[in-house]
Backbone as JSON Lines, residues from 0, in Angstrom:
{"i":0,"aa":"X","n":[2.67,27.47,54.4],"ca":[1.29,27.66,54.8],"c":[0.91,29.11,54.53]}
{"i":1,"aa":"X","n":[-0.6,29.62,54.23],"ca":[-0.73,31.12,53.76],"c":[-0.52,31.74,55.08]}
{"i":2,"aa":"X","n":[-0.73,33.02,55.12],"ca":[-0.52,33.56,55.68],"c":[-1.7,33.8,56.82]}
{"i":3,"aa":"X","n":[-3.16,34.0,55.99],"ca":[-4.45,33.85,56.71],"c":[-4.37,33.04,57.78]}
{"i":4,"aa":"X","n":[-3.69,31.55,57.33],"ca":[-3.82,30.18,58.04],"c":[-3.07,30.46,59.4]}
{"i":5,"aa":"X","n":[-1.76,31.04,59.24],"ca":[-0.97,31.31,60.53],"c":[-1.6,32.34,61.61]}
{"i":6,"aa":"X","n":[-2.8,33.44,61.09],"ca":[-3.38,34.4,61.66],"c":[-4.48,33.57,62.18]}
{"i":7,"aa":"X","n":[-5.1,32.64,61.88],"ca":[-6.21,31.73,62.27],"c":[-5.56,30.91,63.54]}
{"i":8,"aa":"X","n":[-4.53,30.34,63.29],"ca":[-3.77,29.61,64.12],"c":[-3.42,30.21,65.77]}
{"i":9,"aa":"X","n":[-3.08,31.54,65.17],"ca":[-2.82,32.6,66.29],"c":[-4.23,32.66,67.18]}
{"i":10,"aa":"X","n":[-4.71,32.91,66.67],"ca":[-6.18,33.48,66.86],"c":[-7.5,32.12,67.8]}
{"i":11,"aa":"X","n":[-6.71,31.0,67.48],"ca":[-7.08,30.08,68.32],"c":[-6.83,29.94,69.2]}
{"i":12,"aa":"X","n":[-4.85,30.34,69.69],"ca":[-4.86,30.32,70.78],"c":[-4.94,30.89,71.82]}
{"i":13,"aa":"X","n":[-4.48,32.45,71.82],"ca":[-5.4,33.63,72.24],"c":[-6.2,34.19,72.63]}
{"i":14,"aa":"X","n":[-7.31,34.01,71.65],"ca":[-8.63,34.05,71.65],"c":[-8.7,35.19,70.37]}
{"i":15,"aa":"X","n":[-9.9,35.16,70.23],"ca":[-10.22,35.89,69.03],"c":[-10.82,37.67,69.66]}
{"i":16,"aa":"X","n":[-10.38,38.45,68.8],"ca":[-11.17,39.65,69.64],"c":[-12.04,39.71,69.95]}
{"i":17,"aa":"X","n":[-12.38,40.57,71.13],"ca":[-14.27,40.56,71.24],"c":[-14.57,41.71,71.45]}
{"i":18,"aa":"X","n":[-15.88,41.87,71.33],"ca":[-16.85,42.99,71.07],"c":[-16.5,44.03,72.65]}
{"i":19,"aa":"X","n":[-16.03,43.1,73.74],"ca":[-16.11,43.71,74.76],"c":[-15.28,45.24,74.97]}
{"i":20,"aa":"X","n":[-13.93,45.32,73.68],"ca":[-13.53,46.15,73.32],"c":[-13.65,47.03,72.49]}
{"i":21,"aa":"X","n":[-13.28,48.06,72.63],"ca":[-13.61,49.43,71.46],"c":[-12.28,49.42,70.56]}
{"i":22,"aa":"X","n":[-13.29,49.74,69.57],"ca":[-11.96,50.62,68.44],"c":[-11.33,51.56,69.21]}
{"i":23,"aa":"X","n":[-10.15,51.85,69.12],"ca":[-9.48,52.72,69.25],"c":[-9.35,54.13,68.46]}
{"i":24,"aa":"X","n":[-9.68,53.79,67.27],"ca":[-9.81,54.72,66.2],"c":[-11.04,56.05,66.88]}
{"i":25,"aa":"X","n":[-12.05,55.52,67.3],"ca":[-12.83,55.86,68.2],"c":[-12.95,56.84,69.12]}
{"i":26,"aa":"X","n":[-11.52,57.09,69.81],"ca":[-11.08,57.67,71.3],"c":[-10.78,59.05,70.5]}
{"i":27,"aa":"X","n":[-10.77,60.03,71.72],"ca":[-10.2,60.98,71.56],"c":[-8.88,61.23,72.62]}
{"i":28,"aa":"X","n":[-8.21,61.02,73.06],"ca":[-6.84,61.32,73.7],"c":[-6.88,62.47,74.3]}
{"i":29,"aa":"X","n":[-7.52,63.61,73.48],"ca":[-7.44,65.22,74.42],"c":[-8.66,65.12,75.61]}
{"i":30,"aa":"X","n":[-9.43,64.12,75.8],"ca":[-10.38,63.99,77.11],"c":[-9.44,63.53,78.03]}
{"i":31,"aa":"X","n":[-8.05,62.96,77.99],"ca":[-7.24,62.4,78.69],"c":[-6.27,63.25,79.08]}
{"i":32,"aa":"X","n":[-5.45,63.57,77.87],"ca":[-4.31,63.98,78.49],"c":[-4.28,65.7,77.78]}
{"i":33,"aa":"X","n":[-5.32,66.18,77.5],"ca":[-5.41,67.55,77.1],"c":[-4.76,68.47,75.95]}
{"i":34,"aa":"X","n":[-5.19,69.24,75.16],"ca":[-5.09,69.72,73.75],"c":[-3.34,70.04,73.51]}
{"i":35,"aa":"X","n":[-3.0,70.55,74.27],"ca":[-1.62,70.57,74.24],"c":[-0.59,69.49,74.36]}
{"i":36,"aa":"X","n":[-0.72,68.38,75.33],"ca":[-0.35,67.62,75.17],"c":[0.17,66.48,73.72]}
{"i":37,"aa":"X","n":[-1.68,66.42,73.15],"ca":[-1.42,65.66,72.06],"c":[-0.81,66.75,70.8]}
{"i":38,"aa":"X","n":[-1.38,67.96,71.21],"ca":[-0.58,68.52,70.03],"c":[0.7,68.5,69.96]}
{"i":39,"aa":"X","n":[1.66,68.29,70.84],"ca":[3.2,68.31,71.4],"c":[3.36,66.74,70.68]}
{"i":40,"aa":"X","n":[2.53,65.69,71.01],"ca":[2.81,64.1,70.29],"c":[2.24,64.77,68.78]}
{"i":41,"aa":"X","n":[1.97,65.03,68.35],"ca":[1.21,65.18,67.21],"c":[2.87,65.84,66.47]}
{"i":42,"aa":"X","n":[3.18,66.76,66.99],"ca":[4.76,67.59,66.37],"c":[5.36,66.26,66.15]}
{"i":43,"aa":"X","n":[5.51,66.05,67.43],"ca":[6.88,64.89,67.67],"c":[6.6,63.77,67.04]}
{"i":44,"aa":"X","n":[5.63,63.49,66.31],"ca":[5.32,62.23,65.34],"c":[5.54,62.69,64.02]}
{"i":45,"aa":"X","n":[6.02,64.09,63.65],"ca":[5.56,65.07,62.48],"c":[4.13,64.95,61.7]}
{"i":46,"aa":"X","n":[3.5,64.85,62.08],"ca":[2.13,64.53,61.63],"c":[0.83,65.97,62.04]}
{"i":47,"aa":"X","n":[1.57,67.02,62.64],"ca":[0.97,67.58,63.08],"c":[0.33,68.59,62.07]}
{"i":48,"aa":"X","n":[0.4,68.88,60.7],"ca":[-0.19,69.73,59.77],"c":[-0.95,68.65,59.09]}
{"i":49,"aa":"X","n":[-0.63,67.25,58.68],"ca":[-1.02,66.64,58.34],"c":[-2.91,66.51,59.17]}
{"i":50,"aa":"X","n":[-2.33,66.0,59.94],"ca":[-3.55,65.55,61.15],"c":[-4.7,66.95,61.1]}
{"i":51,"aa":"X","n":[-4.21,68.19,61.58],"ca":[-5.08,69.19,60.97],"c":[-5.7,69.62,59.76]}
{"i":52,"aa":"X","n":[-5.11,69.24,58.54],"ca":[-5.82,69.11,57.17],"c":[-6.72,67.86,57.01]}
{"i":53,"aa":"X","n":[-6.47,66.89,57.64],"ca":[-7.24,65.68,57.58],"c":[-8.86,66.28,58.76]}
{"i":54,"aa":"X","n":[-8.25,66.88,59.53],"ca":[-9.59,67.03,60.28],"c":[-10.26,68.31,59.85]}
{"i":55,"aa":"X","n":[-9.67,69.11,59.17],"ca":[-10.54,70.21,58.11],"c":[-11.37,69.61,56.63]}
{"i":56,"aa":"X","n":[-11.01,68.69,56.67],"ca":[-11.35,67.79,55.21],"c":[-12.27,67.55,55.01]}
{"i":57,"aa":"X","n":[-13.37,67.69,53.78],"ca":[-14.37,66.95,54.02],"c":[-14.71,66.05,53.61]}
{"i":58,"aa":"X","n":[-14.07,65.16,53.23],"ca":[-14.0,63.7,53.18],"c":[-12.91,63.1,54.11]}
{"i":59,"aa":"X","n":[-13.18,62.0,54.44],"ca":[-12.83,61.9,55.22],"c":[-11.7,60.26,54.85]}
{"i":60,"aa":"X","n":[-10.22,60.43,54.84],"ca":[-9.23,59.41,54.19],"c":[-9.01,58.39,55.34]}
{"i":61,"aa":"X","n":[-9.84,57.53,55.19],"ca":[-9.72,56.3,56.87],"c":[-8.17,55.93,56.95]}
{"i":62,"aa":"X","n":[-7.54,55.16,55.47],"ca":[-6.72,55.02,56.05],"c":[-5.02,55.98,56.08]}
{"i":63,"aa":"X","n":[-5.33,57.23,56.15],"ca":[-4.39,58.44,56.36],"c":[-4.68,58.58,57.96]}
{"i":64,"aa":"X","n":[-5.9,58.9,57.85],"ca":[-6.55,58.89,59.57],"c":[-5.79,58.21,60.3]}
{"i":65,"aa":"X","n":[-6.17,56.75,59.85],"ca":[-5.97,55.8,61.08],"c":[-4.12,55.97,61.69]}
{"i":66,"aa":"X","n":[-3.54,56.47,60.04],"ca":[-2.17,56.39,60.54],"c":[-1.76,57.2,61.26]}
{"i":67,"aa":"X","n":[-2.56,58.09,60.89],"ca":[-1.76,60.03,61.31],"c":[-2.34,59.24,62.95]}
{"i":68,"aa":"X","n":[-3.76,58.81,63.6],"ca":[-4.1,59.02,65.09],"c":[-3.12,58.11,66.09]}
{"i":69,"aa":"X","n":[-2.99,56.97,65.24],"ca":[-1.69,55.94,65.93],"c":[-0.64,56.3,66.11]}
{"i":70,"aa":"X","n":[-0.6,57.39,65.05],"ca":[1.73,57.31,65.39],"c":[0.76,58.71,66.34]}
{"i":71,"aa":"X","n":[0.0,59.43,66.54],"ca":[-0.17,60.58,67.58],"c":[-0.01,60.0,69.3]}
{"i":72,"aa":"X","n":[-1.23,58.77,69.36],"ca":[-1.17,58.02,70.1],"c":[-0.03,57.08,70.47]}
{"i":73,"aa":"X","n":[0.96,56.52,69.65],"ca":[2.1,56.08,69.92],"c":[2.64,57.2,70.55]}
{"i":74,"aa":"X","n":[3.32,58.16,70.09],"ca":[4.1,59.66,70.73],"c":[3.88,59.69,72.31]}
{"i":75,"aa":"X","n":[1.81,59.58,72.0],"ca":[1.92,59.69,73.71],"c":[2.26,58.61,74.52]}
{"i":76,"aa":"X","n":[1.92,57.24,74.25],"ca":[2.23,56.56,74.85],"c":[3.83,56.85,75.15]}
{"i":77,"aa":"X","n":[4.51,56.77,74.28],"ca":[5.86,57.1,74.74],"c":[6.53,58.0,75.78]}
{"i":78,"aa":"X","n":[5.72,59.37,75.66],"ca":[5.81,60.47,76.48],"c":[5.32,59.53,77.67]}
{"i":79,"aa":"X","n":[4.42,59.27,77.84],"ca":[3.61,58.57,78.76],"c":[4.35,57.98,79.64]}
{"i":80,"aa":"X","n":[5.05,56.68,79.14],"ca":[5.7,55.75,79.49],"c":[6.82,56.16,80.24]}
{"i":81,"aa":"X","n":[7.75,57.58,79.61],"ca":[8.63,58.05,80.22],"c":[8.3,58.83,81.14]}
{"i":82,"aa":"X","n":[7.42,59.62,81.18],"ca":[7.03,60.62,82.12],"c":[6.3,59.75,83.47]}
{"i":83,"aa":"X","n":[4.93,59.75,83.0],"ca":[4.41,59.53,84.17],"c":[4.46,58.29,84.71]}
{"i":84,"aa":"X","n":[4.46,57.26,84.21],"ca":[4.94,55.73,84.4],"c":[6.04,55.84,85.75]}
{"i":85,"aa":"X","n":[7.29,56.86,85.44],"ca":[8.07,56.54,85.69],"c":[8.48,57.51,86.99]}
{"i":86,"aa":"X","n":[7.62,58.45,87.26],"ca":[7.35,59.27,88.63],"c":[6.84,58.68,89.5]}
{"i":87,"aa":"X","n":[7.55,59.37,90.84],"ca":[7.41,58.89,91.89],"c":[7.12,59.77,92.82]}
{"i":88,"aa":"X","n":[5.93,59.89,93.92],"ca":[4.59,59.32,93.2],"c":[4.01,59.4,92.08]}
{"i":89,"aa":"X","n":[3.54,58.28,92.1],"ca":[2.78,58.18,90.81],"c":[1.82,59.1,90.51]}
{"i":90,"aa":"X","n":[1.58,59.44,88.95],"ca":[0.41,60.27,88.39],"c":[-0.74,60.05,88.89]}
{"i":91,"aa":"X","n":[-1.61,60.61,88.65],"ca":[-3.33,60.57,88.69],"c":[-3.73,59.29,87.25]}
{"i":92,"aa":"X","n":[-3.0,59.77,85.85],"ca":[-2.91,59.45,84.82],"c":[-1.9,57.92,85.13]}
{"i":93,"aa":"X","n":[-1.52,57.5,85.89],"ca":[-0.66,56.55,85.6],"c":[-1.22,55.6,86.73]}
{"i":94,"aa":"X","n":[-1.76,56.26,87.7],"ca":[-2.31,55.02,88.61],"c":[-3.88,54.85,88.05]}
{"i":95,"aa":"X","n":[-4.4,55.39,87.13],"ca":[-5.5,55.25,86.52],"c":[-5.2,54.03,85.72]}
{"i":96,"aa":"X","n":[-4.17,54.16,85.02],"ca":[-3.79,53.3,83.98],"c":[-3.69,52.03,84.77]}
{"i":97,"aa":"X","n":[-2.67,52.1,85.51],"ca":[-2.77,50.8,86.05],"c":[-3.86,50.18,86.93]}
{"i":98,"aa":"X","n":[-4.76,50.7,87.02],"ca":[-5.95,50.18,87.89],"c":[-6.77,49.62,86.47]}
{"i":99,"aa":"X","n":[-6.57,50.4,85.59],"ca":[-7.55,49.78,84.22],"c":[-6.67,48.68,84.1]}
{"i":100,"aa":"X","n":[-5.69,48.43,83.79],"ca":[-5.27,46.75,83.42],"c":[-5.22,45.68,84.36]}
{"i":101,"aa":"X","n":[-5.3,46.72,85.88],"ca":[-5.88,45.26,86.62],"c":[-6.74,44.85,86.61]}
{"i":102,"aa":"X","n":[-8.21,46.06,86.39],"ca":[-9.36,45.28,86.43],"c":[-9.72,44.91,84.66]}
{"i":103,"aa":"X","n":[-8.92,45.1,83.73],"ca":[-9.24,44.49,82.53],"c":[-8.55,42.73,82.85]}
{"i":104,"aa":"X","n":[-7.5,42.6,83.63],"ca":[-7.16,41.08,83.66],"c":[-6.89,40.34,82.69]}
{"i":105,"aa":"X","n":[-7.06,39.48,82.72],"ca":[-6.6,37.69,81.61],"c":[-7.37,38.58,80.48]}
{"i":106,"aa":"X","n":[-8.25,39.06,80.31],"ca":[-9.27,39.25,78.86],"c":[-8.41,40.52,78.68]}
{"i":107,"aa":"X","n":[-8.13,41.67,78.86],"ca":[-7.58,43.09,78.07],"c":[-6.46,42.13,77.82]}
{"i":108,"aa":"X","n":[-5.54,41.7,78.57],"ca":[-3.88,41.31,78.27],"c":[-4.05,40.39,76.47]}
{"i":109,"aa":"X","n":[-4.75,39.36,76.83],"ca":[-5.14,38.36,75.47],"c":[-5.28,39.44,74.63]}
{"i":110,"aa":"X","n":[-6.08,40.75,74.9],"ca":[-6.36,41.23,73.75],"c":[-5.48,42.4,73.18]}
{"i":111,"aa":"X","n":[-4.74,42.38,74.09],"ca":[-3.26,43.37,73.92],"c":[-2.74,42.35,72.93]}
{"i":112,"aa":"X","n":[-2.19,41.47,73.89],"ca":[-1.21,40.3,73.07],"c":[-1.54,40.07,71.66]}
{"i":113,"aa":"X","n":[-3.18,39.62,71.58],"ca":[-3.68,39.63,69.74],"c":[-3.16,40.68,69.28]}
{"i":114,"aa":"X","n":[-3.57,41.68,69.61],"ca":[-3.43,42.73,68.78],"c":[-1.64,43.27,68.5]}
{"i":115,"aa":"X","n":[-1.0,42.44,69.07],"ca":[0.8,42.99,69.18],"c":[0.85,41.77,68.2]}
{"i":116,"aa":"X","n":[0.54,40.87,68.7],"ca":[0.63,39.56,67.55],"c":[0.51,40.66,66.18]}
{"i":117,"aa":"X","n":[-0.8,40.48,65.98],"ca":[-1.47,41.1,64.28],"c":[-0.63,42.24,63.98]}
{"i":118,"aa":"X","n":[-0.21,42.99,64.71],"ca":[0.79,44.19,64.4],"c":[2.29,43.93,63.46]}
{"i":119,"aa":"X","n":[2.55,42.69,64.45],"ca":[3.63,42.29,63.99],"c":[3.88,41.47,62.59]}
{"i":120,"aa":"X","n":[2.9,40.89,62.78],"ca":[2.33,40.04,61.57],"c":[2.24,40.57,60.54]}
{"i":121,"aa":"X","n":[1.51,41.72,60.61],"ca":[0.86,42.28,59.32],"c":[2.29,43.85,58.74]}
{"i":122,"aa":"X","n":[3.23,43.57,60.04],"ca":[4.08,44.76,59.56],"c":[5.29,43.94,58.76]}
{"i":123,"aa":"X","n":[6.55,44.9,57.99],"ca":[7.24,44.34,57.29],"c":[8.39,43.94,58.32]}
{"i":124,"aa":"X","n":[8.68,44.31,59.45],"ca":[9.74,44.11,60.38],"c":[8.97,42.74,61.35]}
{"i":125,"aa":"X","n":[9.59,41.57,60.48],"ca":[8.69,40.19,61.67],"c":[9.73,39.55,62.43]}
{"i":126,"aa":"X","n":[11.2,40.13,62.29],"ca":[12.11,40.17,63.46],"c":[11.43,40.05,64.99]}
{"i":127,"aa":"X","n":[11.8,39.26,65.48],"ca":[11.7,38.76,67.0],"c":[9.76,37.99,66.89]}
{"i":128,"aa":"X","n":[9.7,38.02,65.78],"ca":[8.34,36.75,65.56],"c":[8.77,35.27,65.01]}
{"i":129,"aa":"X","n":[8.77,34.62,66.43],"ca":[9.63,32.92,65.99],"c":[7.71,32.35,65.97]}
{"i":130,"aa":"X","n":[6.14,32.83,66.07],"ca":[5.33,32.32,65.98],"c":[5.18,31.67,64.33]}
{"i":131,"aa":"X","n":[5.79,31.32,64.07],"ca":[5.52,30.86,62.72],"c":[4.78,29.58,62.33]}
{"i":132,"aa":"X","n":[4.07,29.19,61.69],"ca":[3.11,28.0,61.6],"c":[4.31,27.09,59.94]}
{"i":133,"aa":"X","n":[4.73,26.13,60.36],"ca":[5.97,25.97,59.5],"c":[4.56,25.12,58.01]}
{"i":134,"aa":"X","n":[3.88,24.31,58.56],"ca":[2.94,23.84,57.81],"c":[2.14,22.79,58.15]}
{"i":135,"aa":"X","n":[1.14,22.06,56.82],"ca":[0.36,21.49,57.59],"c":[0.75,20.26,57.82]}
{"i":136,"aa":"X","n":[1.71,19.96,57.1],"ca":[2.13,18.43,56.97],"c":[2.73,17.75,58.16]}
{"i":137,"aa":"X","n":[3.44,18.67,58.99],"ca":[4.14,18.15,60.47],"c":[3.14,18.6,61.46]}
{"i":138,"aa":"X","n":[1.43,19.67,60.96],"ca":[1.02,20.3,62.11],"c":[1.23,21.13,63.51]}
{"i":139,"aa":"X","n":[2.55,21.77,63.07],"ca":[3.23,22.78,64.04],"c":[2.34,23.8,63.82]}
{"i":140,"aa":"X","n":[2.0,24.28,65.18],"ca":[1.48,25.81,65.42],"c":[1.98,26.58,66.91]}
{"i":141,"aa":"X","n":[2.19,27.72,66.57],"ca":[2.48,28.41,67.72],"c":[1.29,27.71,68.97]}
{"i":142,"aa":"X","n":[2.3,27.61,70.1],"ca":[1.88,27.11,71.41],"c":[1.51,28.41,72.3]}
{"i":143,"aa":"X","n":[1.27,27.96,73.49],"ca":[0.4,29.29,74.41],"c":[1.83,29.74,74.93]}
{"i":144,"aa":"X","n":[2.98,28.69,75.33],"ca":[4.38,29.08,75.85],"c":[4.84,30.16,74.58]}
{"i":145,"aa":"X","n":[4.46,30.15,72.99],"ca":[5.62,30.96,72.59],"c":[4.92,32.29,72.45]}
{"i":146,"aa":"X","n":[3.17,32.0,72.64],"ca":[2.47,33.52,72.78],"c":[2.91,34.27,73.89]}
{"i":147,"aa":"X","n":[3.08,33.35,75.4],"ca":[3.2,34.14,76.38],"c":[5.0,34.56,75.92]}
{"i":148,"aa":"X","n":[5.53,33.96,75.52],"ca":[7.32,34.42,75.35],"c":[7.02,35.5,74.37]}
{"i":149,"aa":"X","n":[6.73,35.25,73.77],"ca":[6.32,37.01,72.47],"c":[6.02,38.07,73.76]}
{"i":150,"aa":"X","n":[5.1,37.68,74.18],"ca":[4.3,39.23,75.05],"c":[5.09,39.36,75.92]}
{"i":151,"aa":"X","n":[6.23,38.49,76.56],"ca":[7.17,38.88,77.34],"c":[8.34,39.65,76.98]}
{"i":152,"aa":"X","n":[8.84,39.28,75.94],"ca":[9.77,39.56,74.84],"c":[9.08,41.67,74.23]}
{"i":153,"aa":"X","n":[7.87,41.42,74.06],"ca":[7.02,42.91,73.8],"c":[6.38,43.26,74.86]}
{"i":154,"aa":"X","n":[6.88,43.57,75.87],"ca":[5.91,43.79,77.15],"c":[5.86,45.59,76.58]}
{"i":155,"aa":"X","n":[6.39,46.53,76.15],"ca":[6.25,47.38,75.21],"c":[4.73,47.63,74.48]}
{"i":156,"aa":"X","n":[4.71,46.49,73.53],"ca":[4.01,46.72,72.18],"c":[2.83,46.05,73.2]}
{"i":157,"aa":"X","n":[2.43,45.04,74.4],"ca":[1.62,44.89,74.75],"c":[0.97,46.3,75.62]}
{"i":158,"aa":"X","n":[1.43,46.64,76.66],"ca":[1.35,47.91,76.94],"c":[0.73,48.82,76.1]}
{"i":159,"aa":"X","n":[1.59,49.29,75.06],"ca":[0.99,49.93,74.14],"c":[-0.54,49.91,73.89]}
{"i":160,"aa":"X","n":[-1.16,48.46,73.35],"ca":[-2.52,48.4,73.11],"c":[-3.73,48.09,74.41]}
{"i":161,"aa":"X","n":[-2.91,48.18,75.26],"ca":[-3.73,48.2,76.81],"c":[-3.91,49.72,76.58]}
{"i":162,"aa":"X","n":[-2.79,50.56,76.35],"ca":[-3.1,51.97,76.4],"c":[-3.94,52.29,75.5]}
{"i":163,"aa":"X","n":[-4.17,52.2,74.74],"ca":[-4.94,52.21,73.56],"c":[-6.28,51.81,74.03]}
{"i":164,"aa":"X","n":[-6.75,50.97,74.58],"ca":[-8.02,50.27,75.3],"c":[-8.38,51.0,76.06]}
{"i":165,"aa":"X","n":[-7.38,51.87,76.94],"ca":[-7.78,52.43,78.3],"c":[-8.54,53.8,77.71]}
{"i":166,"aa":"X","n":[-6.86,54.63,76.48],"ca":[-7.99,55.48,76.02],"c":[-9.03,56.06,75.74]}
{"i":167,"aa":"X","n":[-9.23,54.9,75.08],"ca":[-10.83,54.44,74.27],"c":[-11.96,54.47,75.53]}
{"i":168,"aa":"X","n":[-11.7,53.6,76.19],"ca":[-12.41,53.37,77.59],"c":[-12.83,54.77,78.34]}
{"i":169,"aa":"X","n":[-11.87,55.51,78.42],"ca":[-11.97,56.57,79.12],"c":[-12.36,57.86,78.12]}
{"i":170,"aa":"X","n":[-12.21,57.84,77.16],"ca":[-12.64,58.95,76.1],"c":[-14.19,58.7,76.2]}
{"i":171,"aa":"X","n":[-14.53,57.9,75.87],"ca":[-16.2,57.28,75.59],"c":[-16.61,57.75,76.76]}
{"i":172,"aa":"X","n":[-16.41,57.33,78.07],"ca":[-17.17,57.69,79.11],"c":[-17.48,58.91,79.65]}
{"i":173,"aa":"X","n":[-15.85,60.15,79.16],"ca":[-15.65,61.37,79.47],"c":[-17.46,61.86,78.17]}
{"i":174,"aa":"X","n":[-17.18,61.28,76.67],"ca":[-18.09,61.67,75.89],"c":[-19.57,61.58,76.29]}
{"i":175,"aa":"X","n":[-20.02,60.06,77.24],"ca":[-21.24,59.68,77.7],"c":[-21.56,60.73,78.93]}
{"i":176,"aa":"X","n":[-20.53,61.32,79.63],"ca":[-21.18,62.52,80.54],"c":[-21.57,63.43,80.15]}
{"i":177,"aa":"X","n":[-20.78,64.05,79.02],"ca":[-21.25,65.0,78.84],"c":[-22.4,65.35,78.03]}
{"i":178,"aa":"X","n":[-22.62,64.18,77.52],"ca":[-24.07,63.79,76.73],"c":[-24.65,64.17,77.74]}
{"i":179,"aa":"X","n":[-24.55,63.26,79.26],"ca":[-25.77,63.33,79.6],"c":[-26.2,64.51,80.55]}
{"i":180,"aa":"X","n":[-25.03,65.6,80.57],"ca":[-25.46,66.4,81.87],"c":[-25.27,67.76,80.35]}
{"i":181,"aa":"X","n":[-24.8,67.52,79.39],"ca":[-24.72,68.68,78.79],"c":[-25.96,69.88,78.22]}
{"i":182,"aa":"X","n":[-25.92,70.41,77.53],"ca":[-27.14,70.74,76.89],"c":[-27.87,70.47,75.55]}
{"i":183,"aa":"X","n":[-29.12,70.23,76.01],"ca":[-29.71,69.27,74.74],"c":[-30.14,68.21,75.17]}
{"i":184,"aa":"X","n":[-29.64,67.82,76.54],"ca":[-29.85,66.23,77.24],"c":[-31.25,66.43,77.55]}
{"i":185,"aa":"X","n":[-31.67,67.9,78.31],"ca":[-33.19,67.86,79.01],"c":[-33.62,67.51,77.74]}
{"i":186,"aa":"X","n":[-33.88,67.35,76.74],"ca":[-34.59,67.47,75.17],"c":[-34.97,66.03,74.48]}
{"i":187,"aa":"X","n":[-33.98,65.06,75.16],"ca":[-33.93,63.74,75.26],"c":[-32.57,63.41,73.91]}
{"i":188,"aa":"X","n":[-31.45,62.75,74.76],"ca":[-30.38,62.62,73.96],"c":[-30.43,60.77,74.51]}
{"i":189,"aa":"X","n":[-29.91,60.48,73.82],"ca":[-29.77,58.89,73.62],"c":[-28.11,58.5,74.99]}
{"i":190,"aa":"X","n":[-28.08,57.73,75.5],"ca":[-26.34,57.36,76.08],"c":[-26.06,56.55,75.16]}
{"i":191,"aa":"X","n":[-24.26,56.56,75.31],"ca":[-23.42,55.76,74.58],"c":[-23.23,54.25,75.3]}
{"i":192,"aa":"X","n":[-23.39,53.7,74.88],"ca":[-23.09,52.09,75.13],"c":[-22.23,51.1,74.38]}
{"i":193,"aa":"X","n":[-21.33,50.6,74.95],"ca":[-20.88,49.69,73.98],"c":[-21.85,48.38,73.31]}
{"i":194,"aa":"X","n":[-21.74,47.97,72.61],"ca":[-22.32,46.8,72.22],"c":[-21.65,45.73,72.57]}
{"i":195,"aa":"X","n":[-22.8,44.78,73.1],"ca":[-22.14,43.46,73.88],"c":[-23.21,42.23,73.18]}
């Protein structure tokens, strides 16, 4: 079966993404966890001269971007995960986090899970992906039991794109204040909204 067909298949049972989420590409990370921080993930990904010539550039290479901001954002998540995740008491930054995935619920998790799905899918390492759609002739498709066993199996790579959501979530809003209390606002500045 193609490959499209097995991503369609996925995508039925899941659910399909929705608008209710942001790109990630989107976020800025230093409204979160501050300039030093990501510059420290930015080293530790080696991407860190890279990522600064890309943002001196004036054109602008989407997909160099997209890679250099993910493996930055991976780094932190990692730092993340080890550090504050794992203090006791908990962070400011870590009980934030977890208050965003409770109130994101059944809809952020699905859309973690898609998105760990498509990761996996679309990467060359499909080790520990038994979702396979064998074809059409017997009509096997991944079930909701082997989506939820994947995201159990990647409670990691799900995580991961919750963090990624929360980012986003919280970058935008840090950006929509300061729109609106900054200067230039008395003058009439527009707010940021997601589209729904």
């Amino acid at each position: 079966m193609l490959y499209f067909q097995r991503i369609r298949a996925i995508i039925v049972l899941i659910r399909h993404p929705s608008r209710l989420f942001y790109n990630p590409l989107h976020a800025d990370a230093r409204k979160l966890f501050g300039e030093q921080r990501v510059k420290k993930a930015a080293a530790a990904a080696g991407v860190e001269t890279l990522a600064q010539n890309l943002e001196q550039s004036s054109l602008i290479d989407w997909p160099q971007s997209t890679r250099v901001k993910l493996s930055i954002i991976r780094r932190l998540f990692e730092d993340f995960s080890a550090t504050d995740l794992r203090m006791a008491p908990a962070t400011a930054l870590a009980m934030d986090f977890a208050s965003f995935r409770a109130a994101g619920g059944k809809l952020l998790e699905d859309q973690a899970r898609f998105e760990a799905l498509h990761a996996q899918m679309l990467s060359a390492d499909r080790s520990g992906l038994e979702l396979v759609v064998i074809g059409p002739d017997n009509g096997a498709i991944p079930t909701r039991a082997d989506v939820k066993s994947f995201a159990e199996r990647k409670k990691d790579e799900v995580a991961f794109y919750c963090f990624l959501q929360w980012i986003a979530d919280r970058s935008i809003a840090a950006a929509q204040r300061e729109a609106e209390t900054g200067p230039g606002c008395a003058s009439g500045c527009l707010p940021i909204s997601r589209s729904e």
